[in-house]
C-alpha atoms as a printed R data frame, in Angstrom:
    type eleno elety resid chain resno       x       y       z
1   ATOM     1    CA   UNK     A     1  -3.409 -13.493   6.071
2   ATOM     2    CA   UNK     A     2  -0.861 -10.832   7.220
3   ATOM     3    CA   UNK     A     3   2.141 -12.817   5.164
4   ATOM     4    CA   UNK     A     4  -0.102 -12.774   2.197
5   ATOM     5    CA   UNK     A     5  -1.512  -9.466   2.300
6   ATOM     6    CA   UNK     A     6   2.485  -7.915   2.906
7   ATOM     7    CA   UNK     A     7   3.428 -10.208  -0.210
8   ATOM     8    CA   UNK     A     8   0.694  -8.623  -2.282
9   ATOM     9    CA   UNK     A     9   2.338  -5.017  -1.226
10  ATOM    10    CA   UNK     A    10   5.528  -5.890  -2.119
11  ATOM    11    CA   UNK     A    11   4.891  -7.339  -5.423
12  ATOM    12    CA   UNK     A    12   2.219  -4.427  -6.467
13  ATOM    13    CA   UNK     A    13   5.133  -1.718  -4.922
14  ATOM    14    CA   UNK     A    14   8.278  -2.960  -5.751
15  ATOM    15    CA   UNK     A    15   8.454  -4.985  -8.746
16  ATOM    16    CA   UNK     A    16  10.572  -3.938 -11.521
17  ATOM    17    CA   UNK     A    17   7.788  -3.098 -14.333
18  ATOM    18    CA   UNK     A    18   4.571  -1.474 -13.360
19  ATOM    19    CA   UNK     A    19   1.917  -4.071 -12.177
20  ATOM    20    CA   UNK     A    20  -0.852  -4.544 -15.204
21  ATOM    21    CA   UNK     A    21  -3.798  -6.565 -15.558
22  ATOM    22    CA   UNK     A    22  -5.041  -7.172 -19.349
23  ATOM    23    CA   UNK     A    23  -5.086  -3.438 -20.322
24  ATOM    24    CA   UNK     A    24  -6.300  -2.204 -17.015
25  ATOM    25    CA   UNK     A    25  -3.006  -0.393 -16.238
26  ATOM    26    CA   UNK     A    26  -4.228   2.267 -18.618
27  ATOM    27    CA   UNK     A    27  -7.521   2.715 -17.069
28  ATOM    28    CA   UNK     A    28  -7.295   6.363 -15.207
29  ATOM    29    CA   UNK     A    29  -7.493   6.193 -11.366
30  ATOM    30    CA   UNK     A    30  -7.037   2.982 -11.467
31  ATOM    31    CA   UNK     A    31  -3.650   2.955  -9.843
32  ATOM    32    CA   UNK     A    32  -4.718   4.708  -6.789
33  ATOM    33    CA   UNK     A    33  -7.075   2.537  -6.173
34  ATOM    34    CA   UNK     A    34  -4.436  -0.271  -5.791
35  ATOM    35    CA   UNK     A    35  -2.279   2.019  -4.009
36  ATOM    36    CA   UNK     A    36  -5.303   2.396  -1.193
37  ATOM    37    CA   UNK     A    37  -6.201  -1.234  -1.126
38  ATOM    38    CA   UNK     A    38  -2.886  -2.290  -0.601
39  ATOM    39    CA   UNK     A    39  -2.224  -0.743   2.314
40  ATOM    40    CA   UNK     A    40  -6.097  -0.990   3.993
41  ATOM    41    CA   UNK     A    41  -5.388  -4.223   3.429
42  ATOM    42    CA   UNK     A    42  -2.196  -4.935   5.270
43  ATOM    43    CA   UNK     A    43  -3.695  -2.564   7.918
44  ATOM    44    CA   UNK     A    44  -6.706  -4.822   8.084
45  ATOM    45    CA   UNK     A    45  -4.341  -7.838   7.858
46  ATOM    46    CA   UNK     A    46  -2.287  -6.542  10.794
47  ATOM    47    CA   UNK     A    47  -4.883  -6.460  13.116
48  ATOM    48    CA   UNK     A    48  -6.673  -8.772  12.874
49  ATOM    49    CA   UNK     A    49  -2.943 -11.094  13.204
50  ATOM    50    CA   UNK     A    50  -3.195  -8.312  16.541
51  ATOM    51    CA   UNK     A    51  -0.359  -6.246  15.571
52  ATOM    52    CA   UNK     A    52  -0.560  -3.532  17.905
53  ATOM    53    CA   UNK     A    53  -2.101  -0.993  15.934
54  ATOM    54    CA   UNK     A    54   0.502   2.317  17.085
55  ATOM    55    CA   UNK     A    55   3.218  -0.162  15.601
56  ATOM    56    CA   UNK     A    56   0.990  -1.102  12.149
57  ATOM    57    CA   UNK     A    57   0.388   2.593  11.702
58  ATOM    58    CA   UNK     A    58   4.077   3.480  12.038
59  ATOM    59    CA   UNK     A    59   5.167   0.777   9.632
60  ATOM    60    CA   UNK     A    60   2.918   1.740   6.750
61  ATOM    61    CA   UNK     A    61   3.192   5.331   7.183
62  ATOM    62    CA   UNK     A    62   6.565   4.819   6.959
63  ATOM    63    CA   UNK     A    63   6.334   2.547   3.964
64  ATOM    64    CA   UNK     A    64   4.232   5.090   1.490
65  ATOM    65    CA   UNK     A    65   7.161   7.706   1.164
66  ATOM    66    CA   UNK     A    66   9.743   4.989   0.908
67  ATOM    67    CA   UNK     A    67   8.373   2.693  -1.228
68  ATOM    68    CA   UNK     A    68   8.189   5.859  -4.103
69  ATOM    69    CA   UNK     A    69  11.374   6.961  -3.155
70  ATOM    70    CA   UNK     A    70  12.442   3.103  -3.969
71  ATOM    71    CA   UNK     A    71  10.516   3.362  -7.343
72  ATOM    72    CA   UNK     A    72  11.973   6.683  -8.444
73  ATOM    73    CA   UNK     A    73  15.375   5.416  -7.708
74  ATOM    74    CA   UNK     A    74  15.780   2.178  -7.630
75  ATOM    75    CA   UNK     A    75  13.886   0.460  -9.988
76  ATOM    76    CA   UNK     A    76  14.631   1.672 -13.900
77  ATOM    77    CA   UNK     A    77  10.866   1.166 -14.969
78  ATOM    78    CA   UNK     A    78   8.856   2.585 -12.409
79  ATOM    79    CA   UNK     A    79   8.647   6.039 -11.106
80  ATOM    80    CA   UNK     A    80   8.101   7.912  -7.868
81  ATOM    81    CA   UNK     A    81   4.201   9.658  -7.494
82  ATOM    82    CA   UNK     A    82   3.328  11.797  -4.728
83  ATOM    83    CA   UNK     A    83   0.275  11.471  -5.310
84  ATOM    84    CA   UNK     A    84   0.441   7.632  -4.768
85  ATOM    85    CA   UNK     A    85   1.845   8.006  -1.571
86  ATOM    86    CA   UNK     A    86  -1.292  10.081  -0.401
87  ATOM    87    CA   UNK     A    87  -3.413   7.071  -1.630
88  ATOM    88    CA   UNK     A    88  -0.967   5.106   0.615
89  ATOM    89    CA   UNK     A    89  -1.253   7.059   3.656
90  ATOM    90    CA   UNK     A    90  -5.311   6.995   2.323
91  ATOM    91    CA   UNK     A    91  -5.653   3.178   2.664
92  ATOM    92    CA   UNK     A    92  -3.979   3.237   5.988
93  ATOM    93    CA   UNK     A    93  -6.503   5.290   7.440
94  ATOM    94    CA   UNK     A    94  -9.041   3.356   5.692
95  ATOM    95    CA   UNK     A    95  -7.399   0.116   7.299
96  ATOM    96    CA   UNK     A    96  -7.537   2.463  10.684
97  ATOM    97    CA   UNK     A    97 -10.699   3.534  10.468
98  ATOM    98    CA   UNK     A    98 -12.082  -0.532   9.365
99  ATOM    99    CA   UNK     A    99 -10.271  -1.879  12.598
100 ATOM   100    CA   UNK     A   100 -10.774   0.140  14.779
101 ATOM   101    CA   UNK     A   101 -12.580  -0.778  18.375
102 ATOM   102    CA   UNK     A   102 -15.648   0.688  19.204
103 ATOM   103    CA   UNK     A   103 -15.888   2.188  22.763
C-alpha cells in the first residue's frame, strides 16, 4: 500500500501538466483537497507498512516545499503554490493525527 500510495504522490505532484479529471480541475478548492489527501495518505500508508513515524514526518514535511519548488522550476506547465504546500504539511498532520497510538 505504501508503494502505491507514494506512486499516487508522485504522479498527482510531479507530472508535467496539471493532474485533471473530466473538468474537475476547474472546480475551486478542489486542488487542495488532493494536495491533503495525498500526503494523509502516504502518512497513513507509512505506518501502517511501520515506518517509524519521526522518519515519515520528516520525509513529507520535507517533500511539500520541494515538490512546489520542483513545479515552479522544473516542470514548464505547472507552477509553485504556497498555499498547496500548507495543504501538504495539512494532510500530514491529518495522516499524524489518523495514526497515531492512543496511550
Amino acid at each position: 500500500m505504501l508503494l502505491v500510495a507514494v506512486l499516487v504522490q508522485v504522479a498527482v505532484l510531479y507530472s508535467p501538466q496539471q493532474p485533471s479529471v473530466g473538468g474537475l480541475s476547474a472546480v475551486t478548492g478542489l486542488d487542495k483537497v488532493v494536495h491533503v489527501g495525498v500526503f494523509a495518505l502516504v502518512m497513513v500508508a507509512g505506518r501502517t507498512a511501520r515506518v517509524p513515524r519521526a522518519l515519515l514526518l520528516a520525509l513529507t514535511v520535507v517533500q511539500a516545499p520541494l515538490s512546489e519548488i520542483a513545479q515552479a522550476t522544473l516542470l514548464p506547465h505547472r507552477s509553485g503554490d504556497p498555499w498547496d504546500v500548507v495543504a501538504d504539511l495539512a494532510g500530514c498532520l491529518l495522516g499524524w493525527l489518523l495514526t497515531r497510538e492512543r496511550r
